[in-house]
FILUM-898597 format. One line per 3 residues: number of its first residue (from 0); their letters; for each residue x negated, y negated, z of N, C-alpha, C, O. Coordinates in Angstrom, 3 decimals, padded with zeros to 6 digits, always signed. Each point is the difference from the previous one (the first is absolute). Example, Ala and Ser with C-alpha at 12.3 -4.5 7.8 and 13.67 -1.06 7.14 Angstrom:
! FILUM-898597
0 = AS = -013.190/+005.690/+007.800/+000.890/-001.190/+000.000/-000.900/-001.200/+000.000/-001.036/+000.019/+000.665 ~ +001.386/-001.069/-001.385/-000.820/-001.190/+000.060/+000.770/-001.090/+000.730/-000.509/-001.108/+000.169
This chain:
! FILUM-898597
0 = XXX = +040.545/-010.210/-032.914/+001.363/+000.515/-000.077/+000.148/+001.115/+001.032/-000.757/+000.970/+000.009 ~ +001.707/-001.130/+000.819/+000.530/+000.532/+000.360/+001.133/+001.365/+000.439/+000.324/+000.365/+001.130 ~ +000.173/+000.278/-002.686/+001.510/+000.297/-000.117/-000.662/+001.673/+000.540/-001.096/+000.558/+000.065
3 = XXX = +002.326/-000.295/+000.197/-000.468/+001.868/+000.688/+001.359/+000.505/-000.669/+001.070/-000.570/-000.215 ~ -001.558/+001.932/-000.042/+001.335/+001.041/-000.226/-000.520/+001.346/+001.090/-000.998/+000.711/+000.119 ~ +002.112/-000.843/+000.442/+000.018/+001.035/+000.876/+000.997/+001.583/+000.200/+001.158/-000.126/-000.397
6 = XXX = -001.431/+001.167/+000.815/+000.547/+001.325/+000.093/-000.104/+000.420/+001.224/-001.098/+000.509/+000.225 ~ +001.899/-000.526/+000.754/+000.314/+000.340/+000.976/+000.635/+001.313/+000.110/+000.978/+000.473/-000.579 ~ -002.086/+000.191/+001.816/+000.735/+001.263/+001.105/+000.773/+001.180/-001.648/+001.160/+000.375/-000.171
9 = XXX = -002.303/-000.151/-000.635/+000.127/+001.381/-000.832/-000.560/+000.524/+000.985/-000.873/-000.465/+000.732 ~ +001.531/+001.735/-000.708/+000.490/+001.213/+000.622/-000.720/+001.196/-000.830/+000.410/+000.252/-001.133 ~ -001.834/+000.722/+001.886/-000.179/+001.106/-000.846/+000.131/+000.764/+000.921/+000.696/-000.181/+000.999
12 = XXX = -001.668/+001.538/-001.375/-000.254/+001.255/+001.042/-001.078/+000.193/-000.481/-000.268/+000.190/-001.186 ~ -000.848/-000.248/+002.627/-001.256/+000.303/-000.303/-000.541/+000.756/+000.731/+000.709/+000.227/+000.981 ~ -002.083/+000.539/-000.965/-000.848/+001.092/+000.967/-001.054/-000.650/+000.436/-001.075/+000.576/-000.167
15 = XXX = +001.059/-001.850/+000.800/-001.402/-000.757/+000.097/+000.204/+000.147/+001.980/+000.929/+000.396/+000.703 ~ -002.311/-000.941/-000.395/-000.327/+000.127/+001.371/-001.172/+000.789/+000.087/-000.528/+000.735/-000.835 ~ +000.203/-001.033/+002.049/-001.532/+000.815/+000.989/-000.054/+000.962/+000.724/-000.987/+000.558/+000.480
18 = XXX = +003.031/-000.134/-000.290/+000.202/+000.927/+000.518/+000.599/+001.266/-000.906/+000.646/-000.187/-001.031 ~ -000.964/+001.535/+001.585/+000.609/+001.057/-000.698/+001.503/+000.269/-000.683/+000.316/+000.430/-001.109 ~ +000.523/-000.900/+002.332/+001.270/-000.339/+000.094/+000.639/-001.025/-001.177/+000.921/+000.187/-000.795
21 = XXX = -001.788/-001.334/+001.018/+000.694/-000.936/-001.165/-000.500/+000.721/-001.938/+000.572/-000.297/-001.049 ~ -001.423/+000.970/+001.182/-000.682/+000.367/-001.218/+000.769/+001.113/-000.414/+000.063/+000.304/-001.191 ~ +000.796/+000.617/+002.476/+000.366/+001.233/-000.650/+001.600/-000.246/-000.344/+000.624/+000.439/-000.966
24 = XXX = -000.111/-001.339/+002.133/+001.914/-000.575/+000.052/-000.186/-000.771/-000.706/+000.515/+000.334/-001.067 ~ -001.264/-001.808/+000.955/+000.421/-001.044/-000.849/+000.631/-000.533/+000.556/+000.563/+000.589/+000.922 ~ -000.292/-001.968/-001.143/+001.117/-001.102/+000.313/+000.283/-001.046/-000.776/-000.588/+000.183/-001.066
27 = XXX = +001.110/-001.063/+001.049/+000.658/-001.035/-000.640/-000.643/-001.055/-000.235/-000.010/-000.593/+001.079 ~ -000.555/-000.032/-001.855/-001.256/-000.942/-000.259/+000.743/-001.596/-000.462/+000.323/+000.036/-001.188 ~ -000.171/-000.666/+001.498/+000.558/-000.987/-000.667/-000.789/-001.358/-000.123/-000.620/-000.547/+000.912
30 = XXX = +000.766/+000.082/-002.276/-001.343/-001.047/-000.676/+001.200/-001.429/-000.418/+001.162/-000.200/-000.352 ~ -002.570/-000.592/+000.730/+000.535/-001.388/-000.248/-000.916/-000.929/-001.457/-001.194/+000.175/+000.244 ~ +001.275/-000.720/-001.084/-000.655/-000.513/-001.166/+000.497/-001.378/+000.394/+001.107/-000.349/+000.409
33 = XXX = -002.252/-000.366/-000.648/+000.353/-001.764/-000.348/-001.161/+000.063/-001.310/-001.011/+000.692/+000.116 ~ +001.276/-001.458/-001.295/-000.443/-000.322/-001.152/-000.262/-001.311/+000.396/+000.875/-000.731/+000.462 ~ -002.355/+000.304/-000.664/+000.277/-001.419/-000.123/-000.440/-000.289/-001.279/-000.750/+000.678/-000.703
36 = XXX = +001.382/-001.950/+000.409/-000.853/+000.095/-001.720/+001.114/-001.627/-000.306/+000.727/-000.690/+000.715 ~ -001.132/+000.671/-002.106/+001.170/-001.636/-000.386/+001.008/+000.688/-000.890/-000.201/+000.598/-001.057 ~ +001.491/-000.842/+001.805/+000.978/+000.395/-000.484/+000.866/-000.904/-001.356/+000.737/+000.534/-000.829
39 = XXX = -001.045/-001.860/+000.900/+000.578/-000.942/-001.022/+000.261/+000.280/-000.875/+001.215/-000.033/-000.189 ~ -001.929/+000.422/-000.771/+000.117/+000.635/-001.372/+001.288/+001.057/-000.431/+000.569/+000.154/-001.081 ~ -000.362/+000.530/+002.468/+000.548/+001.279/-000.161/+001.589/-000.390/+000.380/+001.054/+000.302/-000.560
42 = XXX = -001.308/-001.013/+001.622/+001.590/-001.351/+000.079/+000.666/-000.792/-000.901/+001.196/-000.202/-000.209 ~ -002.484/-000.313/-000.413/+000.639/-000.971/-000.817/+000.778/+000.758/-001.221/+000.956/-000.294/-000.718 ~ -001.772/+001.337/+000.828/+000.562/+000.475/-001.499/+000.909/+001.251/+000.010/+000.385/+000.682/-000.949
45 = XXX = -000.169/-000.574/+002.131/+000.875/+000.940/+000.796/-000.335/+001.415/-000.915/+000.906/+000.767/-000.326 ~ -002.048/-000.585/+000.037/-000.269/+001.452/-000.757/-000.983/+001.127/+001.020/-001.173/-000.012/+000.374 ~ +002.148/+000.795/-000.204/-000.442/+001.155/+000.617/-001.278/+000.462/-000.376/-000.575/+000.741/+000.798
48 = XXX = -000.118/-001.107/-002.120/-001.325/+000.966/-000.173/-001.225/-000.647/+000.417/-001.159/+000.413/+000.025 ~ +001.902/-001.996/+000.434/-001.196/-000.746/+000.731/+000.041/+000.126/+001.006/-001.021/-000.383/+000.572 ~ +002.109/+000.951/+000.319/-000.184/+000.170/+001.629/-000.405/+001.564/+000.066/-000.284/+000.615/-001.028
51 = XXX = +000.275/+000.138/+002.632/-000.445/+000.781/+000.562/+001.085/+001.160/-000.512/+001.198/-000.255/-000.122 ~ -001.771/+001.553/-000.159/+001.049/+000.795/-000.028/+000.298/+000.947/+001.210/-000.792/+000.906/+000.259 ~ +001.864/-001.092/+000.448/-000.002/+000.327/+000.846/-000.153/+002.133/+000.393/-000.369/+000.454/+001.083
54 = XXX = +000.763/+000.372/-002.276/-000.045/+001.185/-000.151/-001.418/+000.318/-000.277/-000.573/+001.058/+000.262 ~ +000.098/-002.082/-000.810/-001.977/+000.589/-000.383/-000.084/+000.027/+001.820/-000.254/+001.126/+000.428 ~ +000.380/-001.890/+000.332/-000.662/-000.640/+001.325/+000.653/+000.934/+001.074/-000.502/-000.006/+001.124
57 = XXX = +001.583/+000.807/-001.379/+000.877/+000.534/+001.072/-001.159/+001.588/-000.595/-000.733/+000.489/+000.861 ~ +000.726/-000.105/-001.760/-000.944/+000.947/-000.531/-000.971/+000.152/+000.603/-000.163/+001.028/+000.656 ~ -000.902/-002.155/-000.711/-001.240/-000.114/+000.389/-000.225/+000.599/+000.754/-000.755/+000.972/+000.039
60 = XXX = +001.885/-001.820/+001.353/+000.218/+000.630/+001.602/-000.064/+001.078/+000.139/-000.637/+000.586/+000.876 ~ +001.458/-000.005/-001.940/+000.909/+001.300/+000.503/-001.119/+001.123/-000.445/-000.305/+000.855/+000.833 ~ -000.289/-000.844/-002.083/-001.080/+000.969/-000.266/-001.274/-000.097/+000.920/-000.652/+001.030/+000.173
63 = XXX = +000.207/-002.351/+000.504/-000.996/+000.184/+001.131/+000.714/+000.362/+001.104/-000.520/+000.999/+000.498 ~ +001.323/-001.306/+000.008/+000.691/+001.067/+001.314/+000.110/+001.213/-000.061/-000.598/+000.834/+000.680 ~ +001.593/-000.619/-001.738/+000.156/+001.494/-000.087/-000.839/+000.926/-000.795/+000.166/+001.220/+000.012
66 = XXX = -001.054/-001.823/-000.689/-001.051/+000.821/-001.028/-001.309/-000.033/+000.408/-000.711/+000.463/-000.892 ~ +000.159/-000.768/+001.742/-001.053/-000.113/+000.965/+000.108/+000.254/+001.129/+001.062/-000.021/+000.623 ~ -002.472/+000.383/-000.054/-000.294/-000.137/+001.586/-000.789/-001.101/+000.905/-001.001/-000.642/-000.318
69 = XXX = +001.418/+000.622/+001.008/-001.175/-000.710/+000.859/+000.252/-000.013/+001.300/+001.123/+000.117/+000.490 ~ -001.942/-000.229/-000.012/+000.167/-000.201/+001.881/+000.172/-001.347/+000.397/+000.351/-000.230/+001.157 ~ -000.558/-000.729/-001.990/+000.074/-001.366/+000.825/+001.264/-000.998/-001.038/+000.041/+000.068/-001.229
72 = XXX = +000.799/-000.854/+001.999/+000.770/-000.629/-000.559/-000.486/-001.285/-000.618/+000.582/-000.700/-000.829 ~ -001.886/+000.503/+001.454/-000.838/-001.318/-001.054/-000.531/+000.658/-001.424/-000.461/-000.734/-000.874 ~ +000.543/+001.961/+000.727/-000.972/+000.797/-001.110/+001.737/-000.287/-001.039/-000.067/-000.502/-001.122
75 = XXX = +001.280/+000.860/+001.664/+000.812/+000.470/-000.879/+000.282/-001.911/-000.372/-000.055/-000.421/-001.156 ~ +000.284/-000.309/+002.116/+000.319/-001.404/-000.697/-001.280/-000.590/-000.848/+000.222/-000.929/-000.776 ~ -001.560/+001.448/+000.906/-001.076/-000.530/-000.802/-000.231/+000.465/-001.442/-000.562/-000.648/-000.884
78 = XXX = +001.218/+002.182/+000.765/+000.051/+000.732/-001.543/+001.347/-001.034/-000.258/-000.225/-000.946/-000.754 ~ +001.425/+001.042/+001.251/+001.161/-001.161/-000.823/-000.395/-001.391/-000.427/+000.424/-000.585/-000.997 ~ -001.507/+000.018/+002.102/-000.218/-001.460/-000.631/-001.017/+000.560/-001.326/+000.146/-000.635/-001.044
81 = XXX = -000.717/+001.280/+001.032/-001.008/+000.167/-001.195/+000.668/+000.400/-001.383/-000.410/-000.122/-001.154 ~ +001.454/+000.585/+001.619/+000.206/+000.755/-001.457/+001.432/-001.476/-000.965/+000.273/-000.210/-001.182 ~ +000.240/-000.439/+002.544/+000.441/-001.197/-000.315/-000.840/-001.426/-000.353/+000.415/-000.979/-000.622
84 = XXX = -001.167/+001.106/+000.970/-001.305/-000.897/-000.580/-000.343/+000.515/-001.351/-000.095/-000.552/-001.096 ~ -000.087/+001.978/+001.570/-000.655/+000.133/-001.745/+001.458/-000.491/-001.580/-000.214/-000.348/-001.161 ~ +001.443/+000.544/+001.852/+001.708/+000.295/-000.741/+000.164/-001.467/-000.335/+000.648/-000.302/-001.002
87 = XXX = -001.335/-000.882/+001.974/+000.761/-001.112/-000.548/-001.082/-001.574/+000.402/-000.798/+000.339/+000.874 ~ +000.653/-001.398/-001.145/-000.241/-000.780/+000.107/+000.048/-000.819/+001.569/+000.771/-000.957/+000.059 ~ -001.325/+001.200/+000.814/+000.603/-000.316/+001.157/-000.985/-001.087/+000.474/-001.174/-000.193/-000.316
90 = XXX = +002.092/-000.539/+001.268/-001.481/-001.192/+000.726/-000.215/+001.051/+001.140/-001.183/+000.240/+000.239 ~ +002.111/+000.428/+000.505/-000.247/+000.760/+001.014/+001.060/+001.032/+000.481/+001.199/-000.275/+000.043 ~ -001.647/+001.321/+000.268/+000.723/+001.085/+000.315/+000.209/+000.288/+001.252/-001.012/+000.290/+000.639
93 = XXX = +002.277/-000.277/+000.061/+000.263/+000.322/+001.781/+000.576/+001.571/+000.308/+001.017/+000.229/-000.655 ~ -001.408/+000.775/+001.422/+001.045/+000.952/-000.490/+000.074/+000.656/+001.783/-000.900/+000.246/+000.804 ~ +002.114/-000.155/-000.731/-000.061/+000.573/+001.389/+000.463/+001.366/-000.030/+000.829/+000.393/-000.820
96 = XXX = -001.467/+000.487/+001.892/+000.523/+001.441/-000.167/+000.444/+000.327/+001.779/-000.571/-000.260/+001.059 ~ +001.916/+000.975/-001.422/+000.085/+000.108/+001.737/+000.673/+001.570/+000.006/+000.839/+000.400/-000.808 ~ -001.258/+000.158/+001.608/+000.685/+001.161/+000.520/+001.243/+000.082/+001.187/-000.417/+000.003/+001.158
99 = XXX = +001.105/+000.027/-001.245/+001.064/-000.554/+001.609/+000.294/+001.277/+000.613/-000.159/+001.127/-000.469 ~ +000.693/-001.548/+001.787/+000.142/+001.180/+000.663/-001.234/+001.175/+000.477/+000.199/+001.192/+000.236 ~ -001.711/-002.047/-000.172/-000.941/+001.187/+000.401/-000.900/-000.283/+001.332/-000.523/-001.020/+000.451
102 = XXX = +000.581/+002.484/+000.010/-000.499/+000.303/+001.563/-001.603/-000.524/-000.326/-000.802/+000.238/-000.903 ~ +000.782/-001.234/+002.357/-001.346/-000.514/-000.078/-000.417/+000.358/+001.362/-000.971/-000.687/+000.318 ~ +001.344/+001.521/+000.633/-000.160/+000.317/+001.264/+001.244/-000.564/+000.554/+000.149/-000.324/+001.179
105 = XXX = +000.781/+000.225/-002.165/+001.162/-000.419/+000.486/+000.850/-000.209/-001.450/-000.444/+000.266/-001.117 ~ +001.681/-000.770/+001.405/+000.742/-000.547/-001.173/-000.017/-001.014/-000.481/+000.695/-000.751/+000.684 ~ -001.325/-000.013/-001.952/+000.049/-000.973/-000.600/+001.001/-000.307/-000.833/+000.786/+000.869/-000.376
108 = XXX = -000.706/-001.970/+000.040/+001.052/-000.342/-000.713/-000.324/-000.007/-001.808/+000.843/+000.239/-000.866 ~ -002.461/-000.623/+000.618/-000.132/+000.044/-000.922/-001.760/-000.132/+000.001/-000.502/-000.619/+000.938 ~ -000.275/+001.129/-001.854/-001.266/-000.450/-000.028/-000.186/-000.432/-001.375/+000.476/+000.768/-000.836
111 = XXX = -001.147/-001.980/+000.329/-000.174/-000.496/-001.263/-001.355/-000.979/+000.185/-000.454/-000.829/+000.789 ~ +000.068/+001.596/-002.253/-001.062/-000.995/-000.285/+000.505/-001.736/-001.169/+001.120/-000.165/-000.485 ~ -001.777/-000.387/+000.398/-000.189/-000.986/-001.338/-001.220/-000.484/+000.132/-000.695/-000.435/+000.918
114 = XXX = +000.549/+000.707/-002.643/-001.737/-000.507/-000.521/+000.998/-000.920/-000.964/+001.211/+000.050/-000.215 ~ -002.567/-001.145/-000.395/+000.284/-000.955/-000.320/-001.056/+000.051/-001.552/-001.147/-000.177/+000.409 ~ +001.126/+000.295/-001.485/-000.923/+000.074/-000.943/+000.296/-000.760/-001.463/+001.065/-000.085/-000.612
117 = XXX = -002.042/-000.300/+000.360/-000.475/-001.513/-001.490/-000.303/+001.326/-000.761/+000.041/+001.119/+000.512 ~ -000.348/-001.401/-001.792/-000.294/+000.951/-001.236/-001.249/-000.095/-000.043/-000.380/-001.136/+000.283 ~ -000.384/+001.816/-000.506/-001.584/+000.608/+000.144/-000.421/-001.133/-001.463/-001.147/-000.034/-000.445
């Protein structure tokens, strides 16, 4: 099976980076979630307590962005897939994290990671 639920481009404010600058200003962190898992059950029976809740998952994000540190944007999308692995039943977890707008010896448009993770 196939079926994905997805959360697109949440919007936090975080202090992550390798540089002084991003750790002391902060910037705008924005995370992507794909759920994969079998959705049927939760269709057929059109009951919300069998699908994804979308406020547990916008949470998740939002307390590892803004309630943590880290220097690397694979560290902040690897604590979200974990703590969503541990929250729900998944075949596999995708989560992208991008910062936009940051100087790389120049102006970028955006830098983002995505890891890809199965349940332990």
């Amino acid at each position: 099976m196939s079926d994905k639920f997805r959360m697109n481009n949440m919007k936090f404010y975080g202090y992550h980076g390798i540089f002084a600058a991003e750790k002391e200003i902060g910037q705008i962190v924005e995370v992507d979630v794909e759920l994969v898992s079998d959705l049927l059950a939760a269709a057929k029976n059109d009951d919300p307590e069998m699908g994804f809740n979308p406020v547990d998952i916008y949470t998740i994000c939002k307390d590892v962005v803004e309630g943590k540190d880290f220097n690397l944007l694979e560290a902040i999308a690897e604590d979200i897939a974990a703590e969503l692995n541990s929250l729900y039943d998944l075949d596999e977890v995708i989560v992208r994290v991008r910062k936009p707008g940051v100087s790389a010896g120049g102006i970028v448009g955006s830098l983002e990671v995505e890891i890809c993770r199965q349940p332990q």
